[in-house]
N, C-alpha and C positions, 0 to 999 in steps of 0.2 A: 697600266698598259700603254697610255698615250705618251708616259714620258720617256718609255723604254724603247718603244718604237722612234721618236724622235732619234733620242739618241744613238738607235741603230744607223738612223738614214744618214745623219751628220758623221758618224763613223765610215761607212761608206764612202760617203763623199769625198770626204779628209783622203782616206786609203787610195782610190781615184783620183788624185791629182798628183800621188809622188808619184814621180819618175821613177820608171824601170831602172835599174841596177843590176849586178850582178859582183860578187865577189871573185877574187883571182885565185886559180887552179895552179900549186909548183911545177915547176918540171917543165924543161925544152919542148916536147909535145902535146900538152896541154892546152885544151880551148876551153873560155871561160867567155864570152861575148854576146850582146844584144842585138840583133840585126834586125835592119826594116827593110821585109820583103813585099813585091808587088804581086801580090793574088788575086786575080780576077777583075786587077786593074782598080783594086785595092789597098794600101800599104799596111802592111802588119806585121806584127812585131814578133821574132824567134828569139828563144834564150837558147843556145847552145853551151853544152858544159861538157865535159868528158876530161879523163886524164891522160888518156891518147886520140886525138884528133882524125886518126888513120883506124879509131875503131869502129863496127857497126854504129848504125841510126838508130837510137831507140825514139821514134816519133808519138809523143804523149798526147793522147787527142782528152783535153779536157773536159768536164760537164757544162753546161751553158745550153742556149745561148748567152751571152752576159757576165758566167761565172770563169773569170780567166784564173788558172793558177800559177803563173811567173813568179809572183809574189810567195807562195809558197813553198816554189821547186826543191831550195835549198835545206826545209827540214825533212825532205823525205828521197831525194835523189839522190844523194851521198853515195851510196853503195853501188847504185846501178853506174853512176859514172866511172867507176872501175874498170866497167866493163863494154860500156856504149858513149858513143855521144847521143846525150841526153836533149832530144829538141823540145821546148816545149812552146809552145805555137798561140797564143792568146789569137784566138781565131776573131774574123769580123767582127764589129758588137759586143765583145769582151776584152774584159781587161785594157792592157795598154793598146788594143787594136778597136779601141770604142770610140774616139775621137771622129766625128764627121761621117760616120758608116750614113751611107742611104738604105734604111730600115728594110726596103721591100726587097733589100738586095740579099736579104738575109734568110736563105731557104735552106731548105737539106738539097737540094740539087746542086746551088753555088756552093756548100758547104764541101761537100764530096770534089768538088773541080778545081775548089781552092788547097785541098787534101792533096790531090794527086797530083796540083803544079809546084805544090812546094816541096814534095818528096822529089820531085822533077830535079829542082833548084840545089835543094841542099844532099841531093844523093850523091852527085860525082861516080856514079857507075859502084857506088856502095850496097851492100846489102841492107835493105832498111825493116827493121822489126814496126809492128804501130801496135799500139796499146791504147786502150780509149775504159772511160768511164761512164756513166750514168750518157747524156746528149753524146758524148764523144765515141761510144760502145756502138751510139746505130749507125 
């Protein structure tokens, strides 16, 4: 058990120091890009994907706090980018948005205000869908 767990923690880690990416989307209106936004005077990291740029927001509110999925978006968003621009949002303390967070700032209150300024941000007067899982569902 001790060496599997080691091994977990060191994977982790590893996985936690690459750098966000994202692969390129064909096509004139397509958006494929990583942006750092200021949330609650914050800076955090959005993955925006979509194959038309001018479609709804499908705003993914991940499980966490901690558990960012950016790094995953790409084996299970494929289809819905057809359809929406796919945000997914590594929220404070997670994922690529875990660098330097001040810990106490991380509540369900700041979480919901940090929610509603980035729908703010990346909505442009769009209609925005949100979808959340496990932490991201309350």
């Amino acid at each position: 058990f001790g060496y599997i767990s080691g091994f977990l923690l060191i994977t982790v880690l590893i996985w936690g120091m690459i750098p966000p990416f994202t692969a390129s989307i064909p096509g004139d209106n397509s958006i494929a890009e990583i942006k750092t936004i200021s949330l609650g005077g914050y800076p955090q990291k959005v993955l925006l994907r979509g194959n038309n740029r001018e479609s709804p927001i499908l705003l993914y509110l991940h499980g966490g706090p901690g558990a960012g999925q950016m790094v995953l978006a790409p084996g299970y968003s494929s289809e819905l980018e057809k359809h929406f621009v796919v945000a997914h949002w590594d929220q404070r303390g997670a994922g690529a948005s875990c660098s330097g967070v001040n810990w106490s700032t991380l509540t369900l209150d700041q979480i919901v205000k940090d929610t509603i300024e980035l729908a703010q941000k990346i909505g442009n007067g769009k209609k925005i869908f949100v979808i959340g899982h496990s932490w991201g569902s309350l």
